[in-house]
C-alpha positions as CSV (number, residue, x, y, z in Angstrom):
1,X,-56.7,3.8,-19.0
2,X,-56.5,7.8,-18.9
3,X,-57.4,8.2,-14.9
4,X,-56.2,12.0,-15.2
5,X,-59.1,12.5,-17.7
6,X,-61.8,11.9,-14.6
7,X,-60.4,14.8,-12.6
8,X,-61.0,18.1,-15.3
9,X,-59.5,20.9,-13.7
10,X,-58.9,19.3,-10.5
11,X,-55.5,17.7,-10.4
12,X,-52.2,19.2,-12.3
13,X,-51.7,18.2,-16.5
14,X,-48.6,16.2,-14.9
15,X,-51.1,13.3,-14.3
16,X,-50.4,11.9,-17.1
17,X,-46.6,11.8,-17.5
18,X,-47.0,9.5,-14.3
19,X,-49.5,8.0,-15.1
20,X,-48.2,6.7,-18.5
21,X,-44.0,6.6,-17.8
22,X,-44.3,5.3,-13.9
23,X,-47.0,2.3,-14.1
24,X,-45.7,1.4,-17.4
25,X,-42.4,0.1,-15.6
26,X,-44.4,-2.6,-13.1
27,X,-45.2,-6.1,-14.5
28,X,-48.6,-6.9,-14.0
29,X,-50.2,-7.7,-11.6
30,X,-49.0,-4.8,-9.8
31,X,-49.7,-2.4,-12.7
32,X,-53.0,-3.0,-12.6
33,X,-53.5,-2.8,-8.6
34,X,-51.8,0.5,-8.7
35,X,-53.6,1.5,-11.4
36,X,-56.8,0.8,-9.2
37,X,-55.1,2.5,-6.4
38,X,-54.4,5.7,-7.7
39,X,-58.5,5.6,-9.4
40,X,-59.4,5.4,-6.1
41,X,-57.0,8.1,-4.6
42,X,-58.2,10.8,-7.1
43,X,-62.2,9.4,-6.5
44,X,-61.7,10.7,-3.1
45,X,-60.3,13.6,-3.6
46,X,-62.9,14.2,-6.3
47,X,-65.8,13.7,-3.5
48,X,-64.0,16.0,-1.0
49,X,-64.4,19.5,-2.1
50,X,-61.7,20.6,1.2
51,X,-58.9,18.5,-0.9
52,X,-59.1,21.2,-3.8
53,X,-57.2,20.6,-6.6
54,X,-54.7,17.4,-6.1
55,X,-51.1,17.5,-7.5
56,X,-49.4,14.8,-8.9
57,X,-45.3,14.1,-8.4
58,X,-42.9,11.6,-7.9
59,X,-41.7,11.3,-4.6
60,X,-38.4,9.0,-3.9
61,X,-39.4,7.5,-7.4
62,X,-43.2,6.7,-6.6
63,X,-46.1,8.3,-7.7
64,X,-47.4,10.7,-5.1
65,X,-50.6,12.9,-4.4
66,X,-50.6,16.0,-2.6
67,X,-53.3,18.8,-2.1
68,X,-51.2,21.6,-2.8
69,X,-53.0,24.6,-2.8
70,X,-55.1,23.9,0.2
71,X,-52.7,22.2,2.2
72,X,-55.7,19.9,3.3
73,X,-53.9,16.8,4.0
74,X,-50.4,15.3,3.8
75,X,-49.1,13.3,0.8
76,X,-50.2,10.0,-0.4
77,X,-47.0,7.6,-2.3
78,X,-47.8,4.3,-3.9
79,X,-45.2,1.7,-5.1
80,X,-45.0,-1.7,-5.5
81,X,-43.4,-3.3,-2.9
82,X,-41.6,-6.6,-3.5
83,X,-40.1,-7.4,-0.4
84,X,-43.1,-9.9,0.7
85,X,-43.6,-11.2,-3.3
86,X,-45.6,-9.1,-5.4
87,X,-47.1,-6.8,-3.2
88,X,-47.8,-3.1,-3.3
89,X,-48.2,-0.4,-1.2
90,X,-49.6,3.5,-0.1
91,X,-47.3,5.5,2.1
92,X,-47.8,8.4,3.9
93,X,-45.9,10.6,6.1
94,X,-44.5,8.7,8.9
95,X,-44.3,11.7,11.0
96,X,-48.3,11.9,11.1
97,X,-50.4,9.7,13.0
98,X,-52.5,8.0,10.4
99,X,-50.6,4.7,10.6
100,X,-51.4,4.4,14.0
101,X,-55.1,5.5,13.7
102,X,-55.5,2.8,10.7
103,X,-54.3,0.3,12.7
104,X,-56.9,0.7,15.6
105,X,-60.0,1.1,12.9
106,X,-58.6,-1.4,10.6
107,X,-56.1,-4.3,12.4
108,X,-56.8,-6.7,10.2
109,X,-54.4,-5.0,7.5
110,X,-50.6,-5.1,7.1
111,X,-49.0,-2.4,7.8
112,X,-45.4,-1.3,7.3
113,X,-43.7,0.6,10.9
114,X,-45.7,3.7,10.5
115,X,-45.7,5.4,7.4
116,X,-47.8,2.0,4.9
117,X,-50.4,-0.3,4.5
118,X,-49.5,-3.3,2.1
119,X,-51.7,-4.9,-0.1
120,X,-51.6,-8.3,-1.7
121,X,-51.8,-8.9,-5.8
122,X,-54.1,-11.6,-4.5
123,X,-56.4,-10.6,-2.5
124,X,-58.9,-8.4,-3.3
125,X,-58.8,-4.7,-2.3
126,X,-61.0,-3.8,0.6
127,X,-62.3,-0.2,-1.0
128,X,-64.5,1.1,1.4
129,X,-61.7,0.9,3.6
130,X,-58.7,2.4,1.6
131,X,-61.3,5.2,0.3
132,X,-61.7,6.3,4.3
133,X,-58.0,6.2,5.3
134,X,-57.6,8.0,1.6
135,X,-60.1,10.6,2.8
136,X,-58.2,10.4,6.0
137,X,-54.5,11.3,4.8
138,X,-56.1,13.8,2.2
139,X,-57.6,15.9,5.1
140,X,-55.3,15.3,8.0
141,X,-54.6,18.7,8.3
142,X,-58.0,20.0,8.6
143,X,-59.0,16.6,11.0
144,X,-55.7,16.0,12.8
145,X,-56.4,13.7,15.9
146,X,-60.1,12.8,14.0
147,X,-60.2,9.0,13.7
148,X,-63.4,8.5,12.3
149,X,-64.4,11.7,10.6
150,X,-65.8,11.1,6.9
């Protein structure tokens, strides 16, 4: 699956070095829910003309998401996270106050102290939710203390 592809001019050529070297090392199921995590991490900052282009790094060894140029928002990590079984997870800044603000929208989600949500391989992925705390994290900087904006 070439996710960079989708994006055109908006996201760095590096896409695809992650894309291709970092999922490749997770067994599946993960793979695949990362996969669908990072589709739906470039989707929003495809909808959200503020985010600009998006840069793709590694971050601590985990694929990361950043708009760069216009400093919108703060960074986006995801990882698998096999300290509950095969779980994964997207990270954020834990010196932001998105973690908390998820928390009081969303409480039915795990979270991790207060920088990640964690997802389970088997249940399914609650995407309206994870686009608006995407869209959330991708434009804290232009909605700092905004809960609901978006």
């Amino acid at each position: 699956m070439n996710i960079g592809m989708k994006l055109g001019q908006r996201i760095k050529p590096n896409i695809l070095m992650i894309e291709e070297i970092m999922f490749d090392k997770y067994p599946e199921p993960v793979k695949s829910r990362l996969i669908e995590l990072c589709s739906l991490i470039l989707e929003v900052a495809l909808s959200i003309d503020e985010v600009g282009e998006l840069e793709e790094t590694l971050k601590w060894g985990q694929p990361s998401y950043l708009p760069s140029k216009t400093k919108s928002g703060t960074s986006i990590r995801i990882d698998a996270d096999t300290r509950f079984g095969l779980d994964y997870a997207l990270y954020v800044n834990c010196k932001t106050n998105l973690v908390e603000n998820w928390r009081e929208l969303y409480p039915a989600l795990k979270y991790g102290s207060n920088r990640s949500v964690h997802f389970s391989v088997d249940d399914e992925l609650e995407k309206e939710k994870i686009k608006h705390m995407i869209a959330m994290a991708l434009t804290y900087f232009l909605n700092r203390g905004a809960k609901n904006k978006l």
